[in-house]
TORKOL-4160 file (C-alpha; in steps of 0.2 Angstrom, whole numbers, padded with zeros to 4 digits, m for minus):
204
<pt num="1" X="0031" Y="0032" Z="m0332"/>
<pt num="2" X="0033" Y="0049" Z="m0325"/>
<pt num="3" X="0025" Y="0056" Z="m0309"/>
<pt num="4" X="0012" Y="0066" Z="m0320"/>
<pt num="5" X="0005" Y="0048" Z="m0327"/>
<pt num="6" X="m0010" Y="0041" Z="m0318"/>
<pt num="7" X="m0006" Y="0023" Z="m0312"/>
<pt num="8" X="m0019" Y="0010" Z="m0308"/>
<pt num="9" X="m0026" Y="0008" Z="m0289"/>
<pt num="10" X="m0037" Y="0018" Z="m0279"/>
<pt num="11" X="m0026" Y="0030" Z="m0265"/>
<pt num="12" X="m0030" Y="0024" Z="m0246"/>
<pt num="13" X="m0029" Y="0042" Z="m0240"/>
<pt num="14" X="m0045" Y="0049" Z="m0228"/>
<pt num="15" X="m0051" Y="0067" Z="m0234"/>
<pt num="16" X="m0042" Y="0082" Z="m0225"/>
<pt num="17" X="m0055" Y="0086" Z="m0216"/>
<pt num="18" X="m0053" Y="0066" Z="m0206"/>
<pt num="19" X="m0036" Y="0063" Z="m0209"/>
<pt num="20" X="m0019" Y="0071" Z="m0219"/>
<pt num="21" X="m0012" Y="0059" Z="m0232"/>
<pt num="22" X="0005" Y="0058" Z="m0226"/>
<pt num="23" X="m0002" Y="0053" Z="m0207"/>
<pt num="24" X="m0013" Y="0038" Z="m0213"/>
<pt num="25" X="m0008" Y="0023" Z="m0208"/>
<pt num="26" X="0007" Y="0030" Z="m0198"/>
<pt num="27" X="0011" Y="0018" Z="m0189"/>
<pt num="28" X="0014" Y="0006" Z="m0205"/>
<pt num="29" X="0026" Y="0015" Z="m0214"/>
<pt num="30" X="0036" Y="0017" Z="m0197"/>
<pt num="31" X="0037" Y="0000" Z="m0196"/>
<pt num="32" X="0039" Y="m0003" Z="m0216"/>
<pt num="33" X="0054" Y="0009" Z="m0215"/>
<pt num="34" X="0061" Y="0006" Z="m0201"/>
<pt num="35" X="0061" Y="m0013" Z="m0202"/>
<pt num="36" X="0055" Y="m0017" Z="m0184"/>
<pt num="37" X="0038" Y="m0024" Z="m0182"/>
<pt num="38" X="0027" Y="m0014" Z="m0169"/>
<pt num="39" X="0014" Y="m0024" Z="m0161"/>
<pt num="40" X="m0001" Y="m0012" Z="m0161"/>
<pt num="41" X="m0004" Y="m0012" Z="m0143"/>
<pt num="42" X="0012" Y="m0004" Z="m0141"/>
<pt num="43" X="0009" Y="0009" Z="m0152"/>
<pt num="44" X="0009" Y="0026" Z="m0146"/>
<pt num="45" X="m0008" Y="0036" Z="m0144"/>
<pt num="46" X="m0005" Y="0052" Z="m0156"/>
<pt num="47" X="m0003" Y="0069" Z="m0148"/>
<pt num="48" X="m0019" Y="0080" Z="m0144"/>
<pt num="49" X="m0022" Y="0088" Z="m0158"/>
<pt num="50" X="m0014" Y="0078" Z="m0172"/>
<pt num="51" X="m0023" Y="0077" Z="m0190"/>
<pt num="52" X="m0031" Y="0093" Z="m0186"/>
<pt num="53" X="m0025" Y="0106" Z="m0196"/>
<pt num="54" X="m0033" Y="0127" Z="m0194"/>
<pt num="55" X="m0043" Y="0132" Z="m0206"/>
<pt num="56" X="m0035" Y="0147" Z="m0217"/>
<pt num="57" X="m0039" Y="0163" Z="m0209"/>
<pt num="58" X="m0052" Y="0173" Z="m0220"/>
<pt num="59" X="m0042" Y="0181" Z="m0234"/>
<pt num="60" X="m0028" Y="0169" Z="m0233"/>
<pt num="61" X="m0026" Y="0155" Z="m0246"/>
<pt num="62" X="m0028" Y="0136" Z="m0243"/>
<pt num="63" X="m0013" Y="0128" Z="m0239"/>
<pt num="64" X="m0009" Y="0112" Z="m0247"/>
<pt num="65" X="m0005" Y="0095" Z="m0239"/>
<pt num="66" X="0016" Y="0097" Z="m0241"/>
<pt num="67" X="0013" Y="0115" Z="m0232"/>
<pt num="68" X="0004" Y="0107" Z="m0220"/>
<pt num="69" X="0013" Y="0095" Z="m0216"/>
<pt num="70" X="0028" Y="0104" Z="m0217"/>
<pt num="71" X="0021" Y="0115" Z="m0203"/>
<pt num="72" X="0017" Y="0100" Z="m0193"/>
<pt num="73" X="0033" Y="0094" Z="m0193"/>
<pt num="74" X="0040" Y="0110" Z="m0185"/>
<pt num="75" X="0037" Y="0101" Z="m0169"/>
<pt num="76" X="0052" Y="0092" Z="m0164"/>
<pt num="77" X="0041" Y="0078" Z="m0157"/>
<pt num="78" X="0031" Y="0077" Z="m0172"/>
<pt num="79" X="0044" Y="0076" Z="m0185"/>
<pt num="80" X="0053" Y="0061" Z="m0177"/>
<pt num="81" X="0040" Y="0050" Z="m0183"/>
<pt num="82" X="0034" Y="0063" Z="m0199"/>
<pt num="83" X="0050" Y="0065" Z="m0205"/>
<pt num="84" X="0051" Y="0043" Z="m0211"/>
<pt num="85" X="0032" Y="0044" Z="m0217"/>
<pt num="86" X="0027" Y="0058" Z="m0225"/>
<pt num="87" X="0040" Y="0054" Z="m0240"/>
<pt num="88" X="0028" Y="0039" Z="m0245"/>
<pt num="89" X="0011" Y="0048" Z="m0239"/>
<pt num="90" X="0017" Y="0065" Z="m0251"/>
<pt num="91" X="0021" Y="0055" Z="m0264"/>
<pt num="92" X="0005" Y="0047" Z="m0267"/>
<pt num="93" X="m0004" Y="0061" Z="m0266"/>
<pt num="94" X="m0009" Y="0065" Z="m0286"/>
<pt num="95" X="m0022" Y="0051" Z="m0280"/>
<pt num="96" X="m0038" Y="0059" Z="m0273"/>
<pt num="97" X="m0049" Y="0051" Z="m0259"/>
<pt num="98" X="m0057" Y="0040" Z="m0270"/>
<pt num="99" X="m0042" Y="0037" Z="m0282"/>
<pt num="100" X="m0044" Y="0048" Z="m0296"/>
<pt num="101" X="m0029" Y="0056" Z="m0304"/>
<pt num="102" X="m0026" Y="0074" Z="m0300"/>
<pt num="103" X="m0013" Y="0086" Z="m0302"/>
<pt num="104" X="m0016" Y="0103" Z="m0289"/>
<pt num="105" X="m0020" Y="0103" Z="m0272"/>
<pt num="106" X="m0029" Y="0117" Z="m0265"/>
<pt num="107" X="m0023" Y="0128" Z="m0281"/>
<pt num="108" X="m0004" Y="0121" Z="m0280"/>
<pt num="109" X="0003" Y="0109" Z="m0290"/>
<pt num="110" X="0006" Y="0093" Z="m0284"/>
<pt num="111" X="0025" Y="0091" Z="m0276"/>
<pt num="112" X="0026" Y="0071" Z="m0274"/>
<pt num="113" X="0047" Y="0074" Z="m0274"/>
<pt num="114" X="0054" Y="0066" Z="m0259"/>
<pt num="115" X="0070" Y="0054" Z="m0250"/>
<pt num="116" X="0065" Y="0038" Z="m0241"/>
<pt num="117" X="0074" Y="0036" Z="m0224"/>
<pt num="118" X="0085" Y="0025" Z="m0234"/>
<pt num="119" X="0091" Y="0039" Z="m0246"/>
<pt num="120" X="0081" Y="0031" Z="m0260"/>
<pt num="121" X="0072" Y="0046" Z="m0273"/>
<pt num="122" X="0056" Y="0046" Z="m0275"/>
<pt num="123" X="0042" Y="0058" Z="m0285"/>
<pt num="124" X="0028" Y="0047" Z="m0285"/>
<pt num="125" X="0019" Y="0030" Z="m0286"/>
<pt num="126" X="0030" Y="0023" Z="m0301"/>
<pt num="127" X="0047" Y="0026" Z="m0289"/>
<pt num="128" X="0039" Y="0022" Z="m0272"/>
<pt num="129" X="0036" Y="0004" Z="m0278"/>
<pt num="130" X="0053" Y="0001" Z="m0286"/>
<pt num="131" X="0058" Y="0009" Z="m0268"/>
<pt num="132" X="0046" Y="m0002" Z="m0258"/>
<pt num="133" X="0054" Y="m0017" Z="m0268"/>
<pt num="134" X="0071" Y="m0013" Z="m0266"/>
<pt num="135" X="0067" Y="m0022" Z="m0248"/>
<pt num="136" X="0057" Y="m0037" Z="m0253"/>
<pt num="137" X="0057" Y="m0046" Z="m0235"/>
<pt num="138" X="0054" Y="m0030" Z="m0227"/>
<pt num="139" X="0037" Y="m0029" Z="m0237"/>
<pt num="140" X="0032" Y="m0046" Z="m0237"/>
<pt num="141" X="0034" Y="m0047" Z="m0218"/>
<pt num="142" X="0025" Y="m0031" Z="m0214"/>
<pt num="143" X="0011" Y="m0040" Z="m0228"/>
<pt num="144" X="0012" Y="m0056" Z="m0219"/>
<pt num="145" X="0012" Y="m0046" Z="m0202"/>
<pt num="146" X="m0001" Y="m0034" Z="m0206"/>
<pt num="147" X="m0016" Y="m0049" Z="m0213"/>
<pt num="148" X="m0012" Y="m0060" Z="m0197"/>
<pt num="149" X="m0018" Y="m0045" Z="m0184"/>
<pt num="150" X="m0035" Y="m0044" Z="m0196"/>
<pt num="151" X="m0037" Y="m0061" Z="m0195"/>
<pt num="152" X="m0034" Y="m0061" Z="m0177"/>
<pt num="153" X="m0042" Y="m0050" Z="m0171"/>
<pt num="154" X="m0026" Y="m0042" Z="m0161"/>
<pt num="155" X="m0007" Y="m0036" Z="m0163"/>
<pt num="156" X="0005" Y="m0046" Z="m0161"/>
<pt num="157" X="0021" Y="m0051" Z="m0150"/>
<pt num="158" X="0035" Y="m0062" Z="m0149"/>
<pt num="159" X="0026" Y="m0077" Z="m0149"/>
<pt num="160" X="0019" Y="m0075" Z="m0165"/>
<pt num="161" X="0035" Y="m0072" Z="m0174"/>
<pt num="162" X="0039" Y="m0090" Z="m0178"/>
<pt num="163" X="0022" Y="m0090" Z="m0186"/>
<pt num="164" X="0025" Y="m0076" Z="m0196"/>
<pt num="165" X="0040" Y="m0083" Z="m0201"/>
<pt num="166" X="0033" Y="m0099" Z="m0207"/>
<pt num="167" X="0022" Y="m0091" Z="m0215"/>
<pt num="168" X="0033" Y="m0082" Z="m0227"/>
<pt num="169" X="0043" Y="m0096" Z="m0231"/>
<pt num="170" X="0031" Y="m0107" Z="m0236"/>
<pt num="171" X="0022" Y="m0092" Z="m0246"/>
<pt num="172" X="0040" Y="m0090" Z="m0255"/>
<pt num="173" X="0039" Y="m0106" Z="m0263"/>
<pt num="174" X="0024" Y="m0097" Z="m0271"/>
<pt num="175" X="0032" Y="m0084" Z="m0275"/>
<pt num="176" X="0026" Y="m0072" Z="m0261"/>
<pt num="177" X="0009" Y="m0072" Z="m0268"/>
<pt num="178" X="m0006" Y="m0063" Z="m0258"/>
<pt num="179" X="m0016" Y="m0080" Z="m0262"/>
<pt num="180" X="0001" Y="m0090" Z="m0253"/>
<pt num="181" X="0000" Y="m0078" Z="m0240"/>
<pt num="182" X="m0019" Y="m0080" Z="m0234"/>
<pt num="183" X="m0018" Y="m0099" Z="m0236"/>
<pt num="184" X="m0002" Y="m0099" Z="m0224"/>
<pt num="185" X="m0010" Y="m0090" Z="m0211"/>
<pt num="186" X="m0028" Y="m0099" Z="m0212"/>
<pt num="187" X="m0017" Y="m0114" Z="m0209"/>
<pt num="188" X="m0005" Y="m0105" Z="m0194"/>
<pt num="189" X="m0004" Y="m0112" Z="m0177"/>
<pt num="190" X="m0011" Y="m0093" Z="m0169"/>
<pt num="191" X="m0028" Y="m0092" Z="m0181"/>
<pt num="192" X="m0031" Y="m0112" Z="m0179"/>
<pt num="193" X="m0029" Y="m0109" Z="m0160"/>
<pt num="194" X="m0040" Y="m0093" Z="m0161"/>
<pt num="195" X="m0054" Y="m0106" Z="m0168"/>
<pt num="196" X="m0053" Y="m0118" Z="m0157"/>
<pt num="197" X="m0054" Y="m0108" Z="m0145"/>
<pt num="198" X="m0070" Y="m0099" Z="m0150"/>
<pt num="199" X="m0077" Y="m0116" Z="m0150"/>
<pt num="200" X="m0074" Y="m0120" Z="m0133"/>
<pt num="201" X="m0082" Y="m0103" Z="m0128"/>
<pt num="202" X="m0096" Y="m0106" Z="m0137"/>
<pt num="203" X="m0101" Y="m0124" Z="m0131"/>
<pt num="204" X="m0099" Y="m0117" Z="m0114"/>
């Protein structure tokens, strides 16, 4: 499958006008490709300004999202982070806001070519995932990571680790499934604790 085929799965990207595709969900693909889990406290407020691109001045022509990132980028500041995620972020971006298949932006045609902070070639979904599975502990943690903080209601920090990794053990006797993965963190020592807690508050 080339990057001109449709795939199945809806894109996760916020219209431009809320949020450029290759800056949603930042600070996950930091962590993905960086291999070192962030707790989300300690993630840093954007700039002022970041995600907001100028509207063309009248007569000019839209820009499309790998322009505009590429301008974004030009600040030194911004391109230390933009440089890992907007690889992954462009090269999703034949998928629409609400997941439909397209193949220009803003009248150009879609570019999803890119290199992966770990030199690996990707030109759209098809490549990403054989990318994104070339590591799959890195992916399974960030997963693993990722579902505990929505279950908790909070990031995380080093006393959570061994839950995590207990987590992913047991679900790798299962084969890593998402199912295996829930089940382990329903079961984990933080969200059990997180219950019990809410109980106590409540009968007081």
């Amino acid at each position: 499958m080339s990057a001109s085929t449709p795939s199945a799965g809806p894109r996760t990207r916020a219209p431009r006008s809320r949020q450029p595709a290759a800056s949603r969900s930042s600070s996950w693909r930091r962590e993905f490709r960086s291999c070192s889990p962030v707790a989300v406290s300690a993630v840093a407020a954007p700039l002022a300004g970041a995600g907001v691109f100028a509207e063309p001045a009248p007569g000019d022509a839209p820009k499309s999202m790998r322009e505009q990132m590429a301008e974004h980028r030009k600040n030194p500041v911004c391109a230390s982070c933009h440089k890992v995620m907007d690889p992954i972020g462009l090269s999703l971006d034949n998928f629409d806001v609400d997941g439909s298949w397209r193949t220009d932006d803003a009248g150009h045609a879609i570019d999803a070519t890119g290199e992966l902070v770990d030199g690996s070639k990707v030109d759209g979904v098809v490549t990403l995932r054989k990318a994104l599975m070339a590591h799959p502990d890195v992916f399974v943690r960030t997963m693993t990571e990722k579902l505990l903080i929505y279950a908790l209601g909070r990031g995380l920090d080093a006393r959570d680790m061994p839950a995590v990794r207990a987590i992913m053990r047991e679900g790798a006797a299962r084969e890593s499934r998402f199912s295996s993965l829930v089940f382990g963190i329903v079961h984990s020592t933080p969200f059990t604790m997180r219950l019990a807690q809410a109980e106590v508050r409540s009968e007081k």
